[in-house]
DRENPA-3360 file (N, C-alpha, C; in nm, 2 decimals, always signed):
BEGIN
1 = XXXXXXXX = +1.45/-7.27/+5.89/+1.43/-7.25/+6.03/+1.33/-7.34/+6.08 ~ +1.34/-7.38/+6.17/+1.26/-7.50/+6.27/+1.16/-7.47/+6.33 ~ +1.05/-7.46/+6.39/+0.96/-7.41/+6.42/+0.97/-7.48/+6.57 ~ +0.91/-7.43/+6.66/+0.87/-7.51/+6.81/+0.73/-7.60/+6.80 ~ +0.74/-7.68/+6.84/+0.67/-7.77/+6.78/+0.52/-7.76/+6.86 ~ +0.38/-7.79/+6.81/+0.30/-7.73/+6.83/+0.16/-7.88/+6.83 ~ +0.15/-7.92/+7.00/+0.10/-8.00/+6.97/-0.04/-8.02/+6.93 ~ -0.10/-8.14/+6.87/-0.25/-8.11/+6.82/-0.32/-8.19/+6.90;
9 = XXXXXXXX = -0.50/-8.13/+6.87/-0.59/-8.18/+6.96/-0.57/-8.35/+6.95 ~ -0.60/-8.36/+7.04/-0.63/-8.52/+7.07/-0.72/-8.57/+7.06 ~ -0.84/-8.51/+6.99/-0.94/-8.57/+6.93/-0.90/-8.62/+6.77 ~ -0.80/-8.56/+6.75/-0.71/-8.53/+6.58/-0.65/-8.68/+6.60 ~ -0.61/-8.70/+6.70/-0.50/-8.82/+6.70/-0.51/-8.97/+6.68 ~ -0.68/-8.95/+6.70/-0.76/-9.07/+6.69/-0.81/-9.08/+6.57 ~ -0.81/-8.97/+6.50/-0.85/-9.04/+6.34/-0.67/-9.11/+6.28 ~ -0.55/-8.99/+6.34/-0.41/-9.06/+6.28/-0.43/-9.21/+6.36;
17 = XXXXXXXX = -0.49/-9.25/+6.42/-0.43/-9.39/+6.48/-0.55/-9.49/+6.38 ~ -0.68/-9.41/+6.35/-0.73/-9.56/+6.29/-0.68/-9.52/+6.16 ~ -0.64/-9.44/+6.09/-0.53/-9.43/+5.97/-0.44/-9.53/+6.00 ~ -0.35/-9.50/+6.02/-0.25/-9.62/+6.07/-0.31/-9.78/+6.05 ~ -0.39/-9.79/+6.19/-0.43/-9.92/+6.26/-0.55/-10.02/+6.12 ~ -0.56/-9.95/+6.02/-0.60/-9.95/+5.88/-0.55/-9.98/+5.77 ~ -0.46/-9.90/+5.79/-0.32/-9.88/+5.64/-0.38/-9.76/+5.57 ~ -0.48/-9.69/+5.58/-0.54/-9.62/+5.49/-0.43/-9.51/+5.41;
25 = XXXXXXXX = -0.49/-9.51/+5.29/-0.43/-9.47/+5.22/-0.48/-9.29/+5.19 ~ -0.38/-9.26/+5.19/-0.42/-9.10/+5.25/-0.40/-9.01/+5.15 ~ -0.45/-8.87/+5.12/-0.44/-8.74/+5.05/-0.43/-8.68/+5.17 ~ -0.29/-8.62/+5.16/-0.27/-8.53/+5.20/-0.21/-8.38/+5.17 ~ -0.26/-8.31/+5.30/-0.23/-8.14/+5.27/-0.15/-8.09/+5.35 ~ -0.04/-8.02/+5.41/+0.07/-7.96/+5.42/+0.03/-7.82/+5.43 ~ +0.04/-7.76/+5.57/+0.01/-7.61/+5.56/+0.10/-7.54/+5.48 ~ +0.24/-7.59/+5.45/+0.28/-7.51/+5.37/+0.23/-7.50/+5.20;
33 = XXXXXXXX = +0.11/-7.60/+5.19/+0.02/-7.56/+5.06/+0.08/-7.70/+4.98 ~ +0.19/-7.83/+5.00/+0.25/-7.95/+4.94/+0.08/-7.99/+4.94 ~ +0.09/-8.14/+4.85/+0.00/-8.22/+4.83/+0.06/-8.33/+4.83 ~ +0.06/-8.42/+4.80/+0.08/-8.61/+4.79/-0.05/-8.70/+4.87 ~ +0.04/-8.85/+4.80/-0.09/-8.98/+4.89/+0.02/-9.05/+4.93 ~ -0.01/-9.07/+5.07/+0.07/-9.18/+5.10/+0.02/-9.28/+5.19 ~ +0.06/-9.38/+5.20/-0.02/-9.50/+5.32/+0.00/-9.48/+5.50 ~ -0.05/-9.47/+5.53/-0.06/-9.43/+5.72/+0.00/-9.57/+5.74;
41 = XXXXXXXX = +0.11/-9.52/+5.83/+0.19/-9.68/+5.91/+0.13/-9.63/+6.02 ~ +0.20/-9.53/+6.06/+0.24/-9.56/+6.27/+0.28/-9.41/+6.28 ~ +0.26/-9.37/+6.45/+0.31/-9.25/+6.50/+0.39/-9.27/+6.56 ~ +0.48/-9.22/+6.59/+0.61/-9.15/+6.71/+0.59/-9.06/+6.75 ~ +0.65/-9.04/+6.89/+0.72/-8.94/+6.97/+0.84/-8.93/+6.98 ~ +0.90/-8.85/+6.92/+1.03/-8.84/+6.94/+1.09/-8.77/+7.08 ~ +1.17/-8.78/+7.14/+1.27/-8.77/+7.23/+1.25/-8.61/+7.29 ~ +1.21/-8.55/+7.21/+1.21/-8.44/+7.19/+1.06/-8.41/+7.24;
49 = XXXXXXXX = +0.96/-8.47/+7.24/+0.85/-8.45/+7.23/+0.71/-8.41/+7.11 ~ +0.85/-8.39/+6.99/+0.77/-8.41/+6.90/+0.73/-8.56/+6.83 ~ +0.56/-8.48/+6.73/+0.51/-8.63/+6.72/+0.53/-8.63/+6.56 ~ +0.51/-8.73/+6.50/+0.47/-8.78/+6.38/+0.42/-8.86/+6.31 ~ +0.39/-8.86/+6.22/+0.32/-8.94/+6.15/+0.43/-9.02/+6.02 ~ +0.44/-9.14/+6.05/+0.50/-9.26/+5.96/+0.42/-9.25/+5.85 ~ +0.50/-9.25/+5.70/+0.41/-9.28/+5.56/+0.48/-9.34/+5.48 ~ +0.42/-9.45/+5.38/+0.48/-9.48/+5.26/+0.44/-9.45/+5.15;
57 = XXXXXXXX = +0.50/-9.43/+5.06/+0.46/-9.39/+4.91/+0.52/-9.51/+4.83 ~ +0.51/-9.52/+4.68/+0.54/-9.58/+4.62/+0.71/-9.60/+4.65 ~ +0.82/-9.47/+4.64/+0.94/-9.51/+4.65/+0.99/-9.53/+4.82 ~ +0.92/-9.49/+4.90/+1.02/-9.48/+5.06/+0.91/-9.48/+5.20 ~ +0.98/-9.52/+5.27/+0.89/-9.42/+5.40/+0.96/-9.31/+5.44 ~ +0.88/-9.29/+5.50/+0.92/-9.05/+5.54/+0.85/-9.07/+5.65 ~ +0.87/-8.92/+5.72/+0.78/-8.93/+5.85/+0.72/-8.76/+5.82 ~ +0.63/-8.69/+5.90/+0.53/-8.55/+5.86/+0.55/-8.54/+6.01;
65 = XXXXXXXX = +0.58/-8.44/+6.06/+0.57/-8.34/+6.19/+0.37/-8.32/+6.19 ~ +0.33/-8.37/+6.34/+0.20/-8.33/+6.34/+0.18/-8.24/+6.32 ~ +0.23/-8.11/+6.36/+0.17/-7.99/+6.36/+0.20/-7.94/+6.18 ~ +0.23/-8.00/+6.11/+0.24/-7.95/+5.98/+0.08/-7.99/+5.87 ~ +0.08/-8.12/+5.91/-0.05/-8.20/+5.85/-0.19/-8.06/+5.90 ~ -0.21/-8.02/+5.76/-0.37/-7.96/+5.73/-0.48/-8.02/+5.71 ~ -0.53/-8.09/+5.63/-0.59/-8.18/+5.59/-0.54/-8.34/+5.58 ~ -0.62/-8.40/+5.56/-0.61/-8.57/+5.52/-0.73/-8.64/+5.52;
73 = XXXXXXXX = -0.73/-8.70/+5.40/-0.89/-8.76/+5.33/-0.79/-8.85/+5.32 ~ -0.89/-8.98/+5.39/-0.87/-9.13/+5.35/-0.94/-9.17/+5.18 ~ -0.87/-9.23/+5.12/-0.88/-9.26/+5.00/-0.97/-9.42/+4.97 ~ -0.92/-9.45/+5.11/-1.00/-9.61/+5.08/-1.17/-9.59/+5.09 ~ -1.22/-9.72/+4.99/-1.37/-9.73/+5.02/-1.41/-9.76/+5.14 ~ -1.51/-9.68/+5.20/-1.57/-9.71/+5.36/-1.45/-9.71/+5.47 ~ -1.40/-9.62/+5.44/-1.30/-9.58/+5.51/-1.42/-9.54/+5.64 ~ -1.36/-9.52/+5.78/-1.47/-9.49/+5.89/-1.46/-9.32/+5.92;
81 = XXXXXX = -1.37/-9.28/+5.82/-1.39/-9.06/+5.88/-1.36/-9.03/+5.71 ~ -1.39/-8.93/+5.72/-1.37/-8.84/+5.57/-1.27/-8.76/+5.60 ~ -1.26/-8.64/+5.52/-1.20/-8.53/+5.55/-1.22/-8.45/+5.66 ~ -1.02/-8.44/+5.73/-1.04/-8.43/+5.84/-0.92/-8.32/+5.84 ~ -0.98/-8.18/+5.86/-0.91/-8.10/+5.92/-0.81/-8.03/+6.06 ~ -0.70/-8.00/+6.03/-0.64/-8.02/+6.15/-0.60/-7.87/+6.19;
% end
């Protein structure tokens, strides 16, 4: 089932843009309790009004519904935010 989509603060959106605008390489958390690391490309809005978050991993890129993303800790050295709850 699909949920209605649930948009996030916009103080949140400025750590996903210097993720991105970085490449930083990310730990992420998934409210439904998933884990992985993947590299920050870029956000969309889709058509729809939902947003996302662009990522690559070793095999693909994928994209993450904002309102799903819990956590995400940049993995790089001197990265400019730490762990950043959403």
């Amino acid at each position: 089932m699909h949920s209605p989509y649930q948009p996030i603060n916009c103080d949140l959106h400025d750590y996903l843009e210097i993720a991105c605008m970085h490449h930083y390489r990310l730990n992420i958390e998934l409210n439904d309790g998933q884990h992985f690391v993947a590299t920050a490309i870029t956000t969309r809005t889709a058509s729809s009004k939902e947003e996302f978050l662009l990522l690559q991993n070793e095999n693909q890129q994928f994209e993450i519904r904002l309102d799903k993303l819990r956590v995400i800790t940049p993995l790089n050295k001197n990265a400019s935010f730490g762990c950043i709850t959403f």
